[in-house]
N, C-alpha and C positions, 0 to 999 in steps of 0.2 A: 769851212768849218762845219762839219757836220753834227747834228742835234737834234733834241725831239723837243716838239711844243703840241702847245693846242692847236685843234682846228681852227681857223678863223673865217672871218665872212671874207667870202672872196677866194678861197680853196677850191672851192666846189668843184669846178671846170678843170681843174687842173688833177684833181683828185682822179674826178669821172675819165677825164684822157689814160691816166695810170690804169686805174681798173681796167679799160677797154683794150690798152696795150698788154695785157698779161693773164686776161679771162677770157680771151678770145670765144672759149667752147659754151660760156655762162650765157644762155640767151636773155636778157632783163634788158629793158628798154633805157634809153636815161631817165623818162619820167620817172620809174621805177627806183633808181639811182639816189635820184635827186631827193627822195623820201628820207634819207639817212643823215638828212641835213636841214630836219623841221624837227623843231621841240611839238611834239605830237600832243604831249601831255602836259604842256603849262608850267614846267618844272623849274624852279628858282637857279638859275647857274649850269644849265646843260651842257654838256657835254658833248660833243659829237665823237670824238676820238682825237688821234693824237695822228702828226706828220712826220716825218722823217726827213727834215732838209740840210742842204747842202747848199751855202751861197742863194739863200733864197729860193733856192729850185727845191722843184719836190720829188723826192724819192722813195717815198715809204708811207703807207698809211695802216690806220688800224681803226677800223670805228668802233661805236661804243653804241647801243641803243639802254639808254637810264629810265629808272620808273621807280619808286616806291610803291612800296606794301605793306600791308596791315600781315602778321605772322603772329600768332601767338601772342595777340594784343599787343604787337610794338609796331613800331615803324619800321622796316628794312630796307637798307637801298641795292637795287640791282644793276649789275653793269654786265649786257648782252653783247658779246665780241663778234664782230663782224666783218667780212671785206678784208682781209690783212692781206698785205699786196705790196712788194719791196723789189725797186726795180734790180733787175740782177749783180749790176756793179756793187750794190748797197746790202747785198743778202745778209752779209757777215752778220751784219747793225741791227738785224730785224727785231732781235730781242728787247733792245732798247725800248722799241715803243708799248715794251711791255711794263718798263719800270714804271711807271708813272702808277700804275694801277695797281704793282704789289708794293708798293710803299703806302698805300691808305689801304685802313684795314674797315674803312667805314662801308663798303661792299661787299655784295656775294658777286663773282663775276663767274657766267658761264661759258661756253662755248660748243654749239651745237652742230657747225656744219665748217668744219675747221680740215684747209689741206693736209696733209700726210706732216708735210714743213713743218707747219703751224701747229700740228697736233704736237712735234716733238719739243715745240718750243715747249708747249704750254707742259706737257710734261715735268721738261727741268723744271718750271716756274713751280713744282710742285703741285699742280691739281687731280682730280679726284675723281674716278669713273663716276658716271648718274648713271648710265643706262650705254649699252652694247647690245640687247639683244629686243626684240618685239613681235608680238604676237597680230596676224593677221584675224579676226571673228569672223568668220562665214558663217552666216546664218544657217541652223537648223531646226527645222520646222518643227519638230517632236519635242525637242528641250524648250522650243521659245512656248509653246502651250502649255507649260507647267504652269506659267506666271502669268495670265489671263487677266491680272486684278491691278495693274498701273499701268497709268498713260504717258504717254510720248509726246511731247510737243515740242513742235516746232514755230509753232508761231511768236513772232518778237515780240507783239506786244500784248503778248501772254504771260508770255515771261519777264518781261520790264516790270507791269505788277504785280509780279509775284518775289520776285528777288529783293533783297534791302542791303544797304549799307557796304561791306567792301565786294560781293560779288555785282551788285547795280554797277559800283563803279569799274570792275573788269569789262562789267556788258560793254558800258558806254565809252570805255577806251577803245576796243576793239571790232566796233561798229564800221568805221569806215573801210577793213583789211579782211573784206569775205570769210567772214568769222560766220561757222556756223554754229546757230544756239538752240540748245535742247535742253529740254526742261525734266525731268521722269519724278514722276509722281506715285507712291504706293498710299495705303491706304492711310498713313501714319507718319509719313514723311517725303521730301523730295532730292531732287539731287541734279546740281546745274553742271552740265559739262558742256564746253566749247573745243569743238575742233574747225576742220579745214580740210576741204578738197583736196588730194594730192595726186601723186599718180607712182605705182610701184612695179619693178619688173620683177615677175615671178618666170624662169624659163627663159629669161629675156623677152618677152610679152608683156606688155606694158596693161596696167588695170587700175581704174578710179579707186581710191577708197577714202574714207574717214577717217584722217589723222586725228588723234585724240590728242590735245595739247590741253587741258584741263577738267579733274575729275574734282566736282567739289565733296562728296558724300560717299567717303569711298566704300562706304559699307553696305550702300544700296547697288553701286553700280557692278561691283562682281557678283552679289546678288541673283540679279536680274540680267546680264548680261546677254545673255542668250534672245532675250524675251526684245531689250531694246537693240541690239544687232540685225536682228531677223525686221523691224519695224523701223528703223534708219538705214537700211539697206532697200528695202523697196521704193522710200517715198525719196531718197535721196539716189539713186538709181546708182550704187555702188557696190562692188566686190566685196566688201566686207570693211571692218574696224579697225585699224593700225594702230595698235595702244603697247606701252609701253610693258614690258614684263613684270614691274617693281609693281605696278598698279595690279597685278593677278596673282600676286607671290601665293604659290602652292595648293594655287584653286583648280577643280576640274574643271573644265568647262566642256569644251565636246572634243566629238573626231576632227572637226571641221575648224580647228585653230592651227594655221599654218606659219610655222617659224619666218623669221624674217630678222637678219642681221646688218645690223646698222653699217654700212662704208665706213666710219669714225664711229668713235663711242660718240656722246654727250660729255662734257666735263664739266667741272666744276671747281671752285678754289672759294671759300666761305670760314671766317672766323667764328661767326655767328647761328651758323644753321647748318642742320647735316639733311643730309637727299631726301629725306620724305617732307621737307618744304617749297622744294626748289620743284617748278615744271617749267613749261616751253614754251609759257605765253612773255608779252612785249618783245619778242625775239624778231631775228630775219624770217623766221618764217614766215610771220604777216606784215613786216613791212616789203620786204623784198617777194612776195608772194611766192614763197619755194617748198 
């Protein structure tokens, strides 16, 4: 009898063998793995995802990484799709373990790094581009001298106190998942964004850069762009800034901004909120470090 349920304690291993038998090309370790199977965040009734079985046997998974947010002075809750992996007898079925999650309308659910498959599921399911396209910042030296008059920091606990209330509590969620935290300061205001070391091929050439997974001030940080690219590129010894298009809608910035197109869009499916709330933190990016 085939069916979907919760994850339960005691999955894990059975999970992890599916994953391994079907990601063959995914380099992630099991420790790595095993992260998709810890309430990170202390959360009342977590969730891990949902199984696909058959006479107790397991043939289909879909994880879920959950968190809460403070949005426009409410509470939101988030559900980050991950790992969807259906052994091939069971392909038909994969959908299913989608239901569980468009029958509650109490989440935004996204999906950032989703198969070709998986992207069409989520499709039918009705979700919503965030983001297709991204811009590379290579620093340039002449524009980043315009803006001489804000600092860059890098130090944590600089910024531990300097931040309050729902950004403190991003910091400290994402402390243990090599989150990296910058702080930019103008004379009048500041602005917290956290990204992450990645690696992009331009040419097929492979190059470090600064994924940007959260802009909190977004009106400083196009701003000043040029000024904090050119000065997180040197002390962070990377290619340039990987940030999303929707974050620089119709701004110049320089010569030295080189396109970058996403493998999958980003998506999204939300009753409650539309794309300029939704970004790419609590995701597999930082548990699964990709």
């Amino acid at each position: 009898m085939i069916r979907v349920r919760k994850v339960e304690p005691g999955d894990e291993e059975r999970i992890i063998r599916l994953i391994y038998k079907y990601m063959k090309d995914v380099d992630i370790r099991k420790n790595i793995w095993e992260r998709l199977f810890v309430n990170h965040w202390d959360l009342k009734d977590y969730n891990f995802g949902y199984v696909l079985v058959n006479n107790e046997e397991i043939f289909g998974f879909l994880g879920t990484i959950i968190c809460e947010r403070v949005i426009n002075n409410k509470l939101e809750k988030f559900s980050n799709l991950t790992t969807f992996v259906v052994d091939e007898e069971f392909r038909k079925n994969s959908i299913a373990l989608l239901y569980p999650l468009l029958r509650s309308k109490d989440y935004t659910v996204t999906a950032f790094t989703s198969s070709e498959s998986a992207d069409k599921i989520y499709d039918m399911a009705g979700f919503k581009i965030l983001e297709s396209r991204m811009k590379i910042i290579i620093p340039n030296q002449i524009n980043s001298l315009r803006h001489n008059n804000i600092s860059v920091i890098l130090d944590n606990k600089t910024i531990e106190n300097t931040i309050r209330d729902n950004e403190l509590k991003i910091y400290n969620n994402h402390l243990k998942f090599k989150a990296v935290y910058i702080l930019v300061k103008s004379s009048n205001d500041t602005c917290l964004i956290i990204g992450k070391k990645s690696k992009v091929k331009i040419k097929k050439i492979p190059f470090s850069v600064l994924h940007i997974h959260y802009i909190g001030n977004r009106n400083i940080f196009p701003k000043f762009i040029n000024c904090i690219s050119m000065k997180l590129c040197f002390q962070l010894k990377v290619l340039g800034l990987l940030v999303e298009e929707r974050y620089l809608a119709d701004m110049k910035i320089n010569n030295f901004a080189l396109p970058y197109v996403l493998p999958k869009p980003y998506t999204y499916k939300s009753d409650t909120l539309d794309s300029s709330s939704i970004d790419t933190l609590y995701s597999e990016f930082f548990l699964l470090n990709i």
